[in-house]
C-alpha positions in Angstrom: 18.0 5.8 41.0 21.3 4.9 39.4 21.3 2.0 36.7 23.5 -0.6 36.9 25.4 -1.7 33.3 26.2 -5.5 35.1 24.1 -8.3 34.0 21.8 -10.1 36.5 23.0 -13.4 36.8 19.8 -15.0 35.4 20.3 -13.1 32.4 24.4 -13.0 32.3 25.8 -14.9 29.2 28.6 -14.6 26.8 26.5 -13.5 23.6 23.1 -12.0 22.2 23.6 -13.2 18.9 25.2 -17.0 17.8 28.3 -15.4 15.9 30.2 -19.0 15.3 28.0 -20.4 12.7 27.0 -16.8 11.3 30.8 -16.2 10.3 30.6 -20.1 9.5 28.2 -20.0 7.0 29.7 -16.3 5.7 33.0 -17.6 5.4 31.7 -20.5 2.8 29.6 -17.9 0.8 32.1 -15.6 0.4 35.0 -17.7 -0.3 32.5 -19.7 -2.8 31.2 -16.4 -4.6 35.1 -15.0 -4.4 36.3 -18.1 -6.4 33.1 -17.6 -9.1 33.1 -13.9 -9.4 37.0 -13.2 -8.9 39.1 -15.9 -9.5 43.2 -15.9 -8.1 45.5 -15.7 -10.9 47.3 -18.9 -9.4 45.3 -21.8 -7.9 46.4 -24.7 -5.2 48.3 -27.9 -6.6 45.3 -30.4 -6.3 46.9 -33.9 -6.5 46.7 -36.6 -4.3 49.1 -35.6 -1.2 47.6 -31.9 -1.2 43.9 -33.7 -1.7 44.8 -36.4 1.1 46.1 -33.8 3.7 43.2 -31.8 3.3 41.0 -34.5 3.9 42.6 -35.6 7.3 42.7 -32.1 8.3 39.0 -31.7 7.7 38.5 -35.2 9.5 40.8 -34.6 12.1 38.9 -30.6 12.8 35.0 -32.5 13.2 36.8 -35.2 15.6 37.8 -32.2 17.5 34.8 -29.8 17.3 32.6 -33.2 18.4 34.8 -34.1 20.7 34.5 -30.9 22.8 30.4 -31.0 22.1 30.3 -34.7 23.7 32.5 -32.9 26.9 29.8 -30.3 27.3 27.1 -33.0 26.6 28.8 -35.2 29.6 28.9 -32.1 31.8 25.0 -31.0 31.2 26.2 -27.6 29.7 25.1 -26.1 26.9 27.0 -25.5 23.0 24.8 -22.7 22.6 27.2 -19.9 21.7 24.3 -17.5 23.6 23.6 -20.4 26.6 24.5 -19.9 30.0 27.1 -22.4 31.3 26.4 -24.8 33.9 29.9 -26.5 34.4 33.4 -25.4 33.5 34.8 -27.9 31.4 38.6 -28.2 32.1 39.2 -32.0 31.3 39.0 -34.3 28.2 39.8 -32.5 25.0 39.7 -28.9 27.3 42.6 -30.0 29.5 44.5 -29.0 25.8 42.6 -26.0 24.2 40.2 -23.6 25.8 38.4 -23.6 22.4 37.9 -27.4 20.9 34.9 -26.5 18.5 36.5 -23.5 17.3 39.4 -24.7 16.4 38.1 -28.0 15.5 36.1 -25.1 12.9 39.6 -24.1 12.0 41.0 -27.1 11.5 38.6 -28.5 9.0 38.3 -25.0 7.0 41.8 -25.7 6.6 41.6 -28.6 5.3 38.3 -28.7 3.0 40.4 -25.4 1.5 43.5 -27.8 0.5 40.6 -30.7 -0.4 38.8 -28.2 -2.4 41.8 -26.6 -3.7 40.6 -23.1 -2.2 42.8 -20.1 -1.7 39.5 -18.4 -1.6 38.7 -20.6 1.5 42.1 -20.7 3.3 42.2 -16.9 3.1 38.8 -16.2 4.6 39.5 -18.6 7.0 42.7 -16.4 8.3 39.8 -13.5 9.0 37.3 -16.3 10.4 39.9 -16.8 13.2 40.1 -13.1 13.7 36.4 -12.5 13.6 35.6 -15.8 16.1 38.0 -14.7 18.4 36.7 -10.9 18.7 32.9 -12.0 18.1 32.8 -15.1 20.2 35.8 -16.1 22.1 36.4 -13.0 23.7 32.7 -12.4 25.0 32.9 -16.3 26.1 36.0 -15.7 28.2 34.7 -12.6 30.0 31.6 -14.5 30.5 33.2 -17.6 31.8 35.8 -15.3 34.3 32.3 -13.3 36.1 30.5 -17.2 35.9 33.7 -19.3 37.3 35.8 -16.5 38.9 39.3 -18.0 40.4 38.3 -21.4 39.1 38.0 -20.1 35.4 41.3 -17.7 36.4 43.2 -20.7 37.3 42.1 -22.9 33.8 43.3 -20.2 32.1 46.9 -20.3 33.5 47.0 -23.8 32.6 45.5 -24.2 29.2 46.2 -22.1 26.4 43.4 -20.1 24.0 44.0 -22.6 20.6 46.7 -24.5 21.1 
């Protein structure tokens, strides 16, 4: 009897293990114990404009992230990076980025680096984006293309991975 390496479709989903706020929460360790134990010779202008732009970044990155939790929530699906998807989301805030939360994750990282004046923070941020899409996104997408099939083929045509 030959064993078959395909998931059964009760037990299909994009992830074992909830990367996203693992490389989350490593991301603001490191960059933390990086700036206390090995500080850059240089650090970021921290005035008002710099302070101000971070800020809205960091706003404008949980307005994303949320908005692309209240899609799912509207939709019955699940933000669970290890859930199984019941719907496809392809309108609101997912008619513009395949990824709202993630980059939403960006987005504010980005901007509580300028807030905090961070180099620390914007550079591990650079290899967040690397590690969420190898981790997560890419196991998502596979996931989502065996769940949805043409439907999921077709989203992906129109709307792009981040932006």
């Amino acid at each position: 009897m030959q064993m078959s390496n395909t998931p059964q479709p009760s037990q299909d989903r994009p992830n074992r293990i909830p990367w996203p706020p693992i490389v989350y929460a490593a991301v603001l360790l490191g960059a933390w114990l990086l700036q206390r134990f090995v500080p850059l010779p240089a650090s970021m202008p921290r005035d008002f404009p710099i302070n101000l732009i971070g800020w809205l970044l960091f706003a404008a990155g949980i307005a994303a992230g949320l908005a692309g939790i209240f899609q799912f929530g509207a939709l019955g699906t699940t933000v669970d990076p290890t859930g199984r998807a019941s719907s496809l989301a392809a309108s609101g805030i997912y008619a513009y980025t395949r990824n709202p939360m993630y980059l939403g994750a960006v987005l504010a990282f980005v901007g509580l680096s300028f807030a905090l004046g961070s180099y620390w923070l914007l550079i591990l941020t650079l290899v967040m984006i690397v590690l969420l899409t190898k981790l997560a996104i890419e196991p998502e997408e596979a996931y989502l293309s065996r769940r949805f099939g043409a439907d999921y083929a077709a989203y992906r045509t129109k709307v792009r991975r981040w932006l």
